[in-house]
C-alpha positions as CSV (number, residue, x, y, z in Angstrom):
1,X,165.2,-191.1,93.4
2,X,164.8,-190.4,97.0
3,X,161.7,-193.0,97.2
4,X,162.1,-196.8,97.0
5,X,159.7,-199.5,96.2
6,X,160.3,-202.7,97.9
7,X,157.3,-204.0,96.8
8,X,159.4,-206.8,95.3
9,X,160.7,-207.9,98.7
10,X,157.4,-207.7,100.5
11,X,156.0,-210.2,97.2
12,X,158.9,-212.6,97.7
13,X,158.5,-212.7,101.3
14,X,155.1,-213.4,100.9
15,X,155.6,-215.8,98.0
16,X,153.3,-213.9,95.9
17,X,153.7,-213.3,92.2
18,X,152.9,-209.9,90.7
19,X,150.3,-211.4,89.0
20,X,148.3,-212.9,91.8
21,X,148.6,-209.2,93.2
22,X,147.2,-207.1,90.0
23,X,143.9,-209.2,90.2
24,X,143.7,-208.9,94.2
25,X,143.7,-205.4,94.1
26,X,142.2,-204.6,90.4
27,X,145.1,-203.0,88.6
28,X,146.2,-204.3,85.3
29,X,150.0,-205.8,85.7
30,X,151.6,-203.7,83.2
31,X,150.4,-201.1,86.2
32,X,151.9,-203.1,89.2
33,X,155.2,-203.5,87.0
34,X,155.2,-199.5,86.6
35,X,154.5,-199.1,90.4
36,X,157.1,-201.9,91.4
37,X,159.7,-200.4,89.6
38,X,159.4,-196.5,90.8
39,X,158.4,-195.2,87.2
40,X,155.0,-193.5,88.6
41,X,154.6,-190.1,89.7
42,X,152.1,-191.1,92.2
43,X,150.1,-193.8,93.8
44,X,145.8,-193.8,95.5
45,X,146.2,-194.1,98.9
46,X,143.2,-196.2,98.1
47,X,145.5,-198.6,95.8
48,X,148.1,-198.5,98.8
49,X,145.6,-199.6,101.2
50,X,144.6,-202.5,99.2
51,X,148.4,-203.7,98.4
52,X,148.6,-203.6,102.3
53,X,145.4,-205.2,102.8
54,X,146.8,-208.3,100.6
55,X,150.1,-208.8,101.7
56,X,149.3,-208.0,105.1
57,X,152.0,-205.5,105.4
58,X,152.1,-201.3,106.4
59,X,152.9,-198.6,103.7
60,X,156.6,-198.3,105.3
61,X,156.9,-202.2,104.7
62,X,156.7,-200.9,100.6
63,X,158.1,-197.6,100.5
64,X,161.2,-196.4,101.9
65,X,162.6,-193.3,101.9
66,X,166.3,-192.5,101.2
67,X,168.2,-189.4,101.6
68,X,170.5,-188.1,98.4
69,X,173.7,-188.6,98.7
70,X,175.4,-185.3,99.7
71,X,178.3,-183.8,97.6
72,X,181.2,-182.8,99.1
């Protein structure tokens, strides 16, 4: 997958459990476990507002892009 979720990171660095998170923003946590580990298709910018709004972070702070790796 060419798009990471390091919303992990951004949770430990905060000291912030999932759970704490899931109610902040109104998402159940079987959601925030789906999102954390990459297995959505998409995500509301209005969900990725509020998970920025709570940890205090920017949208690049979560997700990072990362090229394939090229065959050759």
């Amino acid at each position: 997958m060419a798009i990471l979720v390091n919303l992990d990171v951004v949770l430990a660095q905060r000291k912030m459990r999932s759970k704490e998170l899931a109610a902040a923003i109104g998402i159940t946590e079987a959601n925030l476990s789906l999102l954390k580990s990459g297995k959505v298709r998409g995500v509301r910018f209005e969900t990725l507002a509020k998970i920025c709004e709570v940890l205090d972070c920017q949208p690049g702070d979560i997700l990072e892009y990362r090229p394939a790796a090229e065959d050759g």
